[in-house]
DRENZALO-757614 format. One line per 2 residues: their letters; for each residue x, z, y of N, C-alpha, C, O. Coordinates in steps of 0.02 Angstrom, whole numbers. Example, Ala and Ser with C-alpha at 12.3 -4.5 7.8 and 13.67 -1.06 7.14 Angstrom:
as = 660 390 -284 615 390 -225 660 390 -165 712 423 -166 ~ 642 354 -112 684 357 -53 645 394 2 670 402 57
//
This chain:
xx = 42 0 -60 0 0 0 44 0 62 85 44 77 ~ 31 -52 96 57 -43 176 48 17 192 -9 35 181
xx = 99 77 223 97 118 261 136 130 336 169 179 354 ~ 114 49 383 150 54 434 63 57 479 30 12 506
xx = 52 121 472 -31 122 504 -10 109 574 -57 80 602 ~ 47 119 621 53 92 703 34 18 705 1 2 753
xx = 47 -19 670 32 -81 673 -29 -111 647 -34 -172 640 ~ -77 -67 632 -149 -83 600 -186 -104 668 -154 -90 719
xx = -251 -138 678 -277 -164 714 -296 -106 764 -270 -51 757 ~ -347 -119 821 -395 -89 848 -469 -66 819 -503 -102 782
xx = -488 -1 844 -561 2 816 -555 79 788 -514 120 806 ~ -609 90 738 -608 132 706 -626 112 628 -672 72 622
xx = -604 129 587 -620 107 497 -644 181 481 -612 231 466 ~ -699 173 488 -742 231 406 -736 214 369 -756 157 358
xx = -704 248 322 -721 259 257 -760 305 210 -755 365 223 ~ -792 293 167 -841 312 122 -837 314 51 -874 271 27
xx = -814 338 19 -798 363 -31 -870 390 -64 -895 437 -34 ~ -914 360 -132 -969 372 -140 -972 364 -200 -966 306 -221
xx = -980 411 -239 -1011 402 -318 -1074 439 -333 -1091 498 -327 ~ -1110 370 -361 -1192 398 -378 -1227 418 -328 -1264 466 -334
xx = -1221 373 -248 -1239 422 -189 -1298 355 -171 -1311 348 -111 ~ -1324 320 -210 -1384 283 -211 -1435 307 -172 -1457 264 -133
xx = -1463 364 -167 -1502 400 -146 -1488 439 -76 -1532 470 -47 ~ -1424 432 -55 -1433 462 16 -1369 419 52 -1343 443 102
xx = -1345 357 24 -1251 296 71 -1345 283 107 -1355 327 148 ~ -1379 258 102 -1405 230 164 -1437 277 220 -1453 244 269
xx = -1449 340 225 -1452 363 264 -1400 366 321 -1405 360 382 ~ -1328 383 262 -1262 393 289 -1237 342 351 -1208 349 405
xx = -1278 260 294 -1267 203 341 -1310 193 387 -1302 152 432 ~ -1358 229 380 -1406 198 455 -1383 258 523 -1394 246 582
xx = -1350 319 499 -1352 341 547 -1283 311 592 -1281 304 653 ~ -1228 295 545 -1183 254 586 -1191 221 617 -1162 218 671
xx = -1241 173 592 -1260 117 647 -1293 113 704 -1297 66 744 ~ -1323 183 704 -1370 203 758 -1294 237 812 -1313 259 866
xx = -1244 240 803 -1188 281 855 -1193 216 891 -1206 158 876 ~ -1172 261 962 -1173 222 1021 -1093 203 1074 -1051 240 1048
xx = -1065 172 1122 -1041 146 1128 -951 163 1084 -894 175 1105 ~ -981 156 1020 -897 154 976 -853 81 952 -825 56 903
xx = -869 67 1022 -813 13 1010 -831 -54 934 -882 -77 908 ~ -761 -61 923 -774 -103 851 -769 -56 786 -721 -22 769
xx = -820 -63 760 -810 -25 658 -796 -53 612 -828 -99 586 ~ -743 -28 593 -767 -69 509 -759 -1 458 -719 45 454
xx = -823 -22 419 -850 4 373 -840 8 294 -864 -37 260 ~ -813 47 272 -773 48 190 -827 78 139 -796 100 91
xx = -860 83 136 -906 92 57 -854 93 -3 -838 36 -23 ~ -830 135 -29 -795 148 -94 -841 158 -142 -863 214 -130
xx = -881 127 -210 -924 135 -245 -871 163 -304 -851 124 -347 ~ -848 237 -303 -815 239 -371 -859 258 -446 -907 291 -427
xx = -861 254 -485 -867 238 -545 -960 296 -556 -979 348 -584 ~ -986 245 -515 -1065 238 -511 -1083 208 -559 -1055 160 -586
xx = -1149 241 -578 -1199 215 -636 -1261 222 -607 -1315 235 -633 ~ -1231 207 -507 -1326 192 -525 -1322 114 -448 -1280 70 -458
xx = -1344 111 -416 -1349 58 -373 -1324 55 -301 -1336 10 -261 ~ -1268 136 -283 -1249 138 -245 -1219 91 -185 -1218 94 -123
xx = -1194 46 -234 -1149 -11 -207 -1203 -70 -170 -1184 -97 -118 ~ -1254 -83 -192 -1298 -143 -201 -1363 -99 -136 -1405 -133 -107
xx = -1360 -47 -130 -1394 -11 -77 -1323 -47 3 -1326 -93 43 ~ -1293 -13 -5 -1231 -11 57 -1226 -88 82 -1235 -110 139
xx = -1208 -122 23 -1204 -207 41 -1253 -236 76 -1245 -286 111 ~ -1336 -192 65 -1382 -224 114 -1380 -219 172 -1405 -263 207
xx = -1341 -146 207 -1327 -148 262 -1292 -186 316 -1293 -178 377 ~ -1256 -238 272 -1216 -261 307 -1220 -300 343 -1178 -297 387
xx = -1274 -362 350 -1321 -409 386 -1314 -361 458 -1280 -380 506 ~ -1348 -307 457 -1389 -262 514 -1300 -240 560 -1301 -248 621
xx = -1228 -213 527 -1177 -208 553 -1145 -274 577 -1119 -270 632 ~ -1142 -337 543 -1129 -380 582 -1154 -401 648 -1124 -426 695
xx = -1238 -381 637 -1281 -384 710 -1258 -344 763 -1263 -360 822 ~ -1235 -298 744 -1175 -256 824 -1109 -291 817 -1060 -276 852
xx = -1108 -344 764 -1014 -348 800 -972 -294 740 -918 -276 762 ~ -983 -273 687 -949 -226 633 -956 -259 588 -1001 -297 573
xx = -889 -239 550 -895 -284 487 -921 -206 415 -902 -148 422 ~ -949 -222 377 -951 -172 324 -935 -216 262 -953 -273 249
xx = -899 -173 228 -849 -205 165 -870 -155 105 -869 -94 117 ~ -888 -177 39 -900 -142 -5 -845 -140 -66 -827 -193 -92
xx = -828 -97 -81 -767 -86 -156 -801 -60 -211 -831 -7 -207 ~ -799 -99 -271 -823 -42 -325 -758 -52 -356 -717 -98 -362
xx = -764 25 -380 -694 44 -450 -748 82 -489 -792 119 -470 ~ -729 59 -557 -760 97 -616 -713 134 -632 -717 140 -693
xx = -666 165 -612 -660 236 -604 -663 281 -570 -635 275 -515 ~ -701 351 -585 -706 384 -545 -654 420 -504 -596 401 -510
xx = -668 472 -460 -610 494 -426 -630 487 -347 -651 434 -323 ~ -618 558 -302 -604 550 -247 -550 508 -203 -554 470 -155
xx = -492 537 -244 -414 541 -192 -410 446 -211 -388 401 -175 ~ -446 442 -287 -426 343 -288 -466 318 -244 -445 273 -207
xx = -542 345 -240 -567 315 -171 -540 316 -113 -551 261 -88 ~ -519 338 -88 -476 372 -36 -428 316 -23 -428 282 28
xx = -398 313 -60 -342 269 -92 -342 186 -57 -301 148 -31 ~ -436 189 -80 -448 102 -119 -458 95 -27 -431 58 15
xx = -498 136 -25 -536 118 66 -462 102 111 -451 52 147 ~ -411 163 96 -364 164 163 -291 91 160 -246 71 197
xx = -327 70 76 -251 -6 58 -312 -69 89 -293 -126 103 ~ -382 -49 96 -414 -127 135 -414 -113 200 -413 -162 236
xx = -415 -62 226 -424 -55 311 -381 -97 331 -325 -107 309 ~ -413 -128 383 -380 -150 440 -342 -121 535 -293 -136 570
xx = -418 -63 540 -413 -33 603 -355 43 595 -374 93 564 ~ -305 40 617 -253 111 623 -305 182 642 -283 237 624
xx = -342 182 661 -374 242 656 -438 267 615 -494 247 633 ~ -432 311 558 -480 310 508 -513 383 541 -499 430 579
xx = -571 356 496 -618 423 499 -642 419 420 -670 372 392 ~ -618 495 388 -646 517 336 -726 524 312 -738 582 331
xx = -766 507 293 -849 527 292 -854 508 214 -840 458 182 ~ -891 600 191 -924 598 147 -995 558 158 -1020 538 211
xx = -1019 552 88 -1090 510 109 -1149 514 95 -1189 469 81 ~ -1160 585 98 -1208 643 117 -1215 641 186 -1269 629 214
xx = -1159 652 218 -1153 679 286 -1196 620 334 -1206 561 322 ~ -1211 652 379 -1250 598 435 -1217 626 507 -1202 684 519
xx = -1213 581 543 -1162 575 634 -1226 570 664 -1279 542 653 ~ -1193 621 720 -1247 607 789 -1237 536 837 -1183 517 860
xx = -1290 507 846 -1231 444 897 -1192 453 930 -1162 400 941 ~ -1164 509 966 -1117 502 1001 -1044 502 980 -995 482 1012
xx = -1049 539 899 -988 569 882 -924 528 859 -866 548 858 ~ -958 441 834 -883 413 849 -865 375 903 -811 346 898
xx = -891 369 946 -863 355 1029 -807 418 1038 -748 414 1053 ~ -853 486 1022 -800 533 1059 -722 556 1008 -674 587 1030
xx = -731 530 943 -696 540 887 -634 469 905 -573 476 898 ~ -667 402 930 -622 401 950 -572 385 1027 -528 345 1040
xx = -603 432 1061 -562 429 1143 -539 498 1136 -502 520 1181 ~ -556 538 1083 -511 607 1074 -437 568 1011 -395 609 991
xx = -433 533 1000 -383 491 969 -334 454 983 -285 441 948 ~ -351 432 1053 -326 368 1088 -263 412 1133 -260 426 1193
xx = -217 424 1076 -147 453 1124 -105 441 1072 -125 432 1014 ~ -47 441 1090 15 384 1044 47 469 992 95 459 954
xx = 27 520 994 56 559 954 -9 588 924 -66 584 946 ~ 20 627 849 -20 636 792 -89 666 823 -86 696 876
xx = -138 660 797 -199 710 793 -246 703 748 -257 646 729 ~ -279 749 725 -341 745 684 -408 766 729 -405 820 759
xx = -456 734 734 -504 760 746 -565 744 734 -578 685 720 ~ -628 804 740 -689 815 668 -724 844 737 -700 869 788
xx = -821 824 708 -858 868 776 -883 921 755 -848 957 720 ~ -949 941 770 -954 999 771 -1024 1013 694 -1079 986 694
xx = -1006 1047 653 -1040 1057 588 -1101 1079 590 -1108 1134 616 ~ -1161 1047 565 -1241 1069 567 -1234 1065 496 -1223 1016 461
xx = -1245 1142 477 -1227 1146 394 -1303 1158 390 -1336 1195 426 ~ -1333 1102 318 -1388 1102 306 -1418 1125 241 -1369 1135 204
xx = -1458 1135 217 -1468 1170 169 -1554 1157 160 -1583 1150 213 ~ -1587 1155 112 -1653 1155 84 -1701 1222 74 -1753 1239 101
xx = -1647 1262 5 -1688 1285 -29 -1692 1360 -2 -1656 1364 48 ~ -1728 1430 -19 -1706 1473 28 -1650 1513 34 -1627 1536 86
xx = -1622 1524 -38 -1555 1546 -55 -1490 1511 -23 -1440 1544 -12 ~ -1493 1449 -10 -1450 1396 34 -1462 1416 104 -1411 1433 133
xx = -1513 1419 135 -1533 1436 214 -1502 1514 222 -1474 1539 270 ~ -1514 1533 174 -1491 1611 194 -1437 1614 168 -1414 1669 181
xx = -1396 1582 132 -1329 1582 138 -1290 1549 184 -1232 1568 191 ~ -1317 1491 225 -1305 1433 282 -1303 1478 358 -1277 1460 411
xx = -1328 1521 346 -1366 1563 391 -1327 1619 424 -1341 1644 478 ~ -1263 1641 373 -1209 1663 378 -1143 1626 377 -1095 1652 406
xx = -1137 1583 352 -1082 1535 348 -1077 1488 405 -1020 1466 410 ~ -1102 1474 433 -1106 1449 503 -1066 1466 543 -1028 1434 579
xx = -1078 1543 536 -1060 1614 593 -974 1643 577 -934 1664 619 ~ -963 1635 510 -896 1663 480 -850 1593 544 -864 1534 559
xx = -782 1652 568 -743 1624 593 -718 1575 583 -704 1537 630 ~ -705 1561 523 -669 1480 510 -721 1419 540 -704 1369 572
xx = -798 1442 518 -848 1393 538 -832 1398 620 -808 1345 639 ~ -840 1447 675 -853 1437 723 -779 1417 748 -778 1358 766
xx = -735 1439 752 -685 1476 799 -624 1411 779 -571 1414 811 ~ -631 1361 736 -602 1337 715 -592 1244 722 -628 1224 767
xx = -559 1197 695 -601 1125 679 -589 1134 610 -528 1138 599 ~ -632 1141 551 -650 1144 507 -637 1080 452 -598 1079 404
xx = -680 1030 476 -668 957 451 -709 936 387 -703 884 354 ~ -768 1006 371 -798 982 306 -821 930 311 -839 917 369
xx = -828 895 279 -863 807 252 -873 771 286 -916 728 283 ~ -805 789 361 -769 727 417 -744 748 429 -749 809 437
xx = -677 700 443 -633 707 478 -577 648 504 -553 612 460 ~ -560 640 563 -533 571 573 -453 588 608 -436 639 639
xx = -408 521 588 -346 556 631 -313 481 634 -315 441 587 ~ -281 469 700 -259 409 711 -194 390 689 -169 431 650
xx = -149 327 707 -127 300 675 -49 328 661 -12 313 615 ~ -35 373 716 18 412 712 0 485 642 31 498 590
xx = -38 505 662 -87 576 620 -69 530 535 -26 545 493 ~ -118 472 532 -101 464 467 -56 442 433 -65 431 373
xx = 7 429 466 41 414 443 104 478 412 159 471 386 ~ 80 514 422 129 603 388 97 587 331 144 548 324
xx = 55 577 269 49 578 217 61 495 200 62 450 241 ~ 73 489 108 70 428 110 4 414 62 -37 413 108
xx = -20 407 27 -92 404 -27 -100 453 -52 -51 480 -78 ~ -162 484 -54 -207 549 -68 -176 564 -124 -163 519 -163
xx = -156 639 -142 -154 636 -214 -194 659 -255 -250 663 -228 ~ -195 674 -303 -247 696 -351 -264 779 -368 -246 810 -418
xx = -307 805 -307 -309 867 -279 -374 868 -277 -404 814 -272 ~ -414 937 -280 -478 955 -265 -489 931 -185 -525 891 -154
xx = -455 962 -175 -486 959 -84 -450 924 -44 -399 947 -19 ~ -465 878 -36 -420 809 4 -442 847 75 -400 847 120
xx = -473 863 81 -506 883 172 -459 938 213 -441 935 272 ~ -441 997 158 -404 1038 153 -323 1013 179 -290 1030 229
xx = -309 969 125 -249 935 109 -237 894 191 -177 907 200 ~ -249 874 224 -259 810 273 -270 869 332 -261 843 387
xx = -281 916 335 -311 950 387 -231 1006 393 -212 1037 443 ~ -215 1003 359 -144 1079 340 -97 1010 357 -38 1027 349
xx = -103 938 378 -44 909 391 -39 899 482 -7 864 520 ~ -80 942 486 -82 949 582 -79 1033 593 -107 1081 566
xx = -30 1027 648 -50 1104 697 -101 1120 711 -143 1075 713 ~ -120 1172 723 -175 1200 771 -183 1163 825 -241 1152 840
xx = -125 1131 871 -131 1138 915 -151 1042 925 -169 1013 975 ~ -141 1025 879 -137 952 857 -215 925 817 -226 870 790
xx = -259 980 826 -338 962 780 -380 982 869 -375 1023 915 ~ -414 929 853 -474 932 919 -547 924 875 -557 906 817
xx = -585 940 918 -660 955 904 -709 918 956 -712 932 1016 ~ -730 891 939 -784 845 991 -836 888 1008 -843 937 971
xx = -861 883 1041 -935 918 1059 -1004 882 1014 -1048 918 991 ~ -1004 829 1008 -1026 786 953 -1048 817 878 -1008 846 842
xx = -1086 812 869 -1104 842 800 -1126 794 724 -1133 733 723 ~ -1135 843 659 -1139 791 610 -1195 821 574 -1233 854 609
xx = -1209 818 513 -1266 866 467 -1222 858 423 -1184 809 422 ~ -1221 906 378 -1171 920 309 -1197 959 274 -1182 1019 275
xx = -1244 932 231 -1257 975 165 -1235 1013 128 -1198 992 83 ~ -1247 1072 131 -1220 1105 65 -1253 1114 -5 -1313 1100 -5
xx = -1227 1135 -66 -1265 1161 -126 -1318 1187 -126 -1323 1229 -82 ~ -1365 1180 -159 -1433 1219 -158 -1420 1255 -248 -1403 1237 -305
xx = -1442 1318 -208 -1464 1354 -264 -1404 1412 -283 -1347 1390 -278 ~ -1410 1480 -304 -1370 1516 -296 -1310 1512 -348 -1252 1530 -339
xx = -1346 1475 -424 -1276 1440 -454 -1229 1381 -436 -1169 1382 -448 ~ -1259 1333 -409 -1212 1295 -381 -1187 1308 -304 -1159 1265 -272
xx = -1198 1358 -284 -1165 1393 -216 -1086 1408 -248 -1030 1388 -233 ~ -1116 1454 -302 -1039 1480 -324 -999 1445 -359 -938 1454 -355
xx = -1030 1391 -409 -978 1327 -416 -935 1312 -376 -874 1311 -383 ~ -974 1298 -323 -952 1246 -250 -907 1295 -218 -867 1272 -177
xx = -906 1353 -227 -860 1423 -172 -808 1412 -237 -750 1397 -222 ~ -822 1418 -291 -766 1417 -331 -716 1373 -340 -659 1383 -359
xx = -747 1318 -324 -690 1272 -307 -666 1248 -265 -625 1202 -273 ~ -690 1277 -189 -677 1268 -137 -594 1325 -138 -538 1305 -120
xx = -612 1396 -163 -543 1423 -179 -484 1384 -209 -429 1373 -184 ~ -512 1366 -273 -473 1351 -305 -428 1266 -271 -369 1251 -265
xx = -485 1234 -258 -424 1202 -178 -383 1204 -148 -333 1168 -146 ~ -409 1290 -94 -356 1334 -72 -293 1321 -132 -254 1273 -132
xx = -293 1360 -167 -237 1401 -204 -200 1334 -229 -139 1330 -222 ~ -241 1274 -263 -193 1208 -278 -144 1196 -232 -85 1193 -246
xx = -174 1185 -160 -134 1157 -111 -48 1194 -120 5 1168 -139 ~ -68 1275 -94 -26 1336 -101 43 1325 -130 100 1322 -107
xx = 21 1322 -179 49 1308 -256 79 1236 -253 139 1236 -269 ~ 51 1168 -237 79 1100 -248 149 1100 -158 204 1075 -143
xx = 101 1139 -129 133 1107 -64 126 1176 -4 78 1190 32 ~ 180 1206 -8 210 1283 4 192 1265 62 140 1290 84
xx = 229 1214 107 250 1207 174 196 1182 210 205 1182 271 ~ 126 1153 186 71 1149 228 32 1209 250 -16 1200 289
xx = 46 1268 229 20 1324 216 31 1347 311 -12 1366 350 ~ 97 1337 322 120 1370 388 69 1329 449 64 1361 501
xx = 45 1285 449 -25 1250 468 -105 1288 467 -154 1266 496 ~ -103 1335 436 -166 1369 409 -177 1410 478 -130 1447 495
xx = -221 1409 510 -247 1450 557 -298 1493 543 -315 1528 591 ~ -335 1504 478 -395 1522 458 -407 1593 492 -369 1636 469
xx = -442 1611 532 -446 1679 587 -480 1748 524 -511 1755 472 ~ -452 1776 568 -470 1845 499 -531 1874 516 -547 1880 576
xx = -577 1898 457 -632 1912 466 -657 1982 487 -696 2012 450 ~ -639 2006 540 -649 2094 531 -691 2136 520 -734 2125 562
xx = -706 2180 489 -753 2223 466 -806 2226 508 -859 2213 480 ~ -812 2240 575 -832 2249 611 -884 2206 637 -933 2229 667
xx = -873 2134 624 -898 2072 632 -920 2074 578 -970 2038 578 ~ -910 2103 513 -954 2074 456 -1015 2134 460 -1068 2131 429
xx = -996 2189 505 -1062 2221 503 -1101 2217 549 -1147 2257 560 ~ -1085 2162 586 -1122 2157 651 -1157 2099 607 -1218 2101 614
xx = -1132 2040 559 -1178 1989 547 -1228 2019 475 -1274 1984 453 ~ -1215 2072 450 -1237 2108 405 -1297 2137 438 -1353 2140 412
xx = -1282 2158 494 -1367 2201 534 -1409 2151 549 -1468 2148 534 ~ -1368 2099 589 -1420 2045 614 -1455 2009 577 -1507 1984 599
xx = -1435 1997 512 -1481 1965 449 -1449 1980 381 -1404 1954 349 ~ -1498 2041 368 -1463 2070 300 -1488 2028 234 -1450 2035 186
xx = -1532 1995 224 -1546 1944 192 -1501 1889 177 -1488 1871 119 ~ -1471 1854 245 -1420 1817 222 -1353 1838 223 -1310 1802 197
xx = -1337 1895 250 -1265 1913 219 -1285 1945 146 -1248 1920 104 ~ -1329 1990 117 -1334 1983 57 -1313 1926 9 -1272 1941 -34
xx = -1332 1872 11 -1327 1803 -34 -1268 1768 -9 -1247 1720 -43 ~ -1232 1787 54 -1167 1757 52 -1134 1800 30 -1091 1778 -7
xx = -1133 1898 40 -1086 1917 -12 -1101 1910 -81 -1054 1907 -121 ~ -1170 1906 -104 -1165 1899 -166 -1151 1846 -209 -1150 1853 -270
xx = -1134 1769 -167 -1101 1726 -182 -1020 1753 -211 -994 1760 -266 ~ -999 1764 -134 -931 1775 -153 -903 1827 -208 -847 1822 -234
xx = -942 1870 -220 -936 1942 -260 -934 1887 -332 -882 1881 -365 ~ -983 1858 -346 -975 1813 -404 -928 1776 -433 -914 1775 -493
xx = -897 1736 -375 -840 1717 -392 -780 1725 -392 -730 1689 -393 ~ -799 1812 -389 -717 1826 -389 -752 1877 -482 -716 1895 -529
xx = -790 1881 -479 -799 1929 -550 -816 1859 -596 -812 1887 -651 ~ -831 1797 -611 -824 1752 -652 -766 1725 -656 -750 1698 -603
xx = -715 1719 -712 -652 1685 -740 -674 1586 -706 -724 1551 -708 ~ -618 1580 -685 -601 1508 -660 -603 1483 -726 -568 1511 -769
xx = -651 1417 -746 -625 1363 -779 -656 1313 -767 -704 1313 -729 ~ -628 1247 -806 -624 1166 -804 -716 1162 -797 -746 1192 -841
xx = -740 1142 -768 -798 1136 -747 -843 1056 -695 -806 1014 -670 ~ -881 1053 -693 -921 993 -645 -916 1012 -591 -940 1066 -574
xx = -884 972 -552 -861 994 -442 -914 938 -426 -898 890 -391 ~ -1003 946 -462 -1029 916 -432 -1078 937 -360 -1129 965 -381
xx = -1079 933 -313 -1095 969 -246 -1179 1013 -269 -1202 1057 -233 ~ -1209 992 -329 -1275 1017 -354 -1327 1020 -319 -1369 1065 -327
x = -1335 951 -255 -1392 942 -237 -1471 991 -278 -1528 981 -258
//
C-alpha cells in the first residue's frame, strides 16, 4: 500500500468498514449525504465478509452522491475482519485526509465541514465531534445515562465510532493491525494536545441489554490491556482523567438507577473470567 498520504488528493475519504450492516449502511449513508458545505467526498463502503446485502444496499446510494459532486466506491472482501477493512478502504483512497466511521453511527450535517477545517494544518492531528450515545432498551438508557457523564466521555475527544486525522496524523501508523480496538490504537498515536473536538455531533449506538453491555465493556478492556501489552510506548499518550469518588457520588445521588446498572455492569466484568468470545456490538 502507498503510504506517502502528503501526496494523496484533496477532500475528505470516509471510510466504512461494514459487516452484515444491511439494516442500518443506509441510514449511515443518507445521513452523510445530508452534511453540508464539506467540500469534495469520497466514500469507501468496505463490505467485509457479509452474508446479507450490505454491499448491494450502499451501491444504491451512489447515483444520489454523484448528484452532489462525490464519488461512493463499494469493496467487498469475503473475509471478515475490522483492521482488513480498514486496510482495504485506506489502499483505494484517494483524498489524504480520512475519516474513520463505523456504520451504525450517523453525522450531524455540520460535522464533516467542521472535521475537516479542524484538519486543514500541515502538522499531525486527529479529530472526532461530539458523542450522542444512544441506546433503546431501558437497561442501555440507564446505563447511557451515566456513561455520557464519566470523564473520559465528557472531559475528553473520545473518538468512539469516529474519528478522522489528516494526511500528516495518518501517516505515524502504517496498516491497521490485527487488534480489538483500532479506535483506541489510532487515537494513543496523537498527544492530548494534538486531538481536537468539533462542536458538531454524531449518534453512536451502544449494546442493548445488560448481557451484551458487559460483553461489549469486556472487550472494550481487554483492548485497553492488548494495546498495553503490543505497544508500551502509545500508552504515554493516554490522558484518560481519573474518576474521583466524589464525582461518582455526586452521579450516584443524581440517578441512582443508572449508576446502579453502570456499576453493575462493570462489577461483572471484573468477577467473570475473560474468554475467546463474539465482539458482536449485540444490537
Amino acid at each position: 500500500m502507498d503510504q506517502d498520504y502528503q501526496s494523496r488528493g484533496a477532500g475528505l475519504c470516509v471510510i466504512v468498514p461494514a459487516s452484515n450492516e444491511a439494516a442500518l449502511i443506509g441510514g449511515c449513508l443518507e445521513a452523510l449525504l445530508a452534511s453540508r458545505d464539506s467540500g469534495p467526498v469520497e466514500v469507501i463502503v468496505v463490505a467485509n465478509g457479509c452474508k446479507d446485502d450490505t454491499a448491494s444496499v450502499a451501491r444504491s446510494y451512489a447515483s444520489r452522491a454523484a448528484e452532489r459532486g462525490w464519488q461512493l466506491n463499494v469493496i467487498e472482501r469475503a473475509e471478515g475482519g475490522k483492521p482488513g477493512a480498514l486496510n482495504a478502504g485506506d489502499a483505494a483512497a484517494r483524498a489524504a485526509t480520512r475519516v474513520y466511521l463505523d456504520a451504525d453511527v450517523t453525522v450531524t450535517p455540520d460535522l464533516l465541514a467542521q472535521l475537516a477545517k479542524a484538519l486543514e494544518v500541515p502538522t499531525p492531528r486527529y479529530a472526532s465531534g461530539q458523542v450522542e450515545i444512544a441506546a433503546a432498551t431501558p437497561v442501555s438508557r440507564a446505563y447511557a445515562r451515566i456513561w455520557r457523564r464519566v470523564p473520559f466521555m465528557r472531559d475528553v475527544v473520545p473518538g468512539c465510532g469516529l474519528f478522522a486525522v489528516n494526511a500528516a496524523g495518518r501517516a505515524r501508523w502504517d496498516r491497521f493491525p490485527k487488534i480489538i480496538s483500532d479506535d483506541i490504537y489510532v487515537r494513543l498515536h496523537f498527544r492530548p494536545e494534538e486531538r481536537i473536538g468539533v462542536p458538531a455531533s454524531y449518534r453512536w449506538p451502544i449494546a442493548e441489554g445488560a448481557r451484551n453491555l458487559v460483553k461489549v465493556r469486556r472487550r472494550q478492556n481487554a483492548g485497553v490491556d492488548e494495546i498495553a501489552a503490543l505497544y508500551p510506548d502509545l500508552i504515554r499518550n493516554d490522558d484518560k482523567p481519573d474518576f474521583p469518588m466524589g464525582r461518582k457520588l455526586r452521579l450516584a445521588l443524581a440517578d441512582p438507577l443508572g449508576f446502579l446498572v453502570y456499576s453493575g455492569v462493570a462489577l461483572a466484568v471484573k468477577l467473570t473470567p475473560r474468554r475467546q468470545q463474539d465482539w458482536s456490538r449485540g444490537r
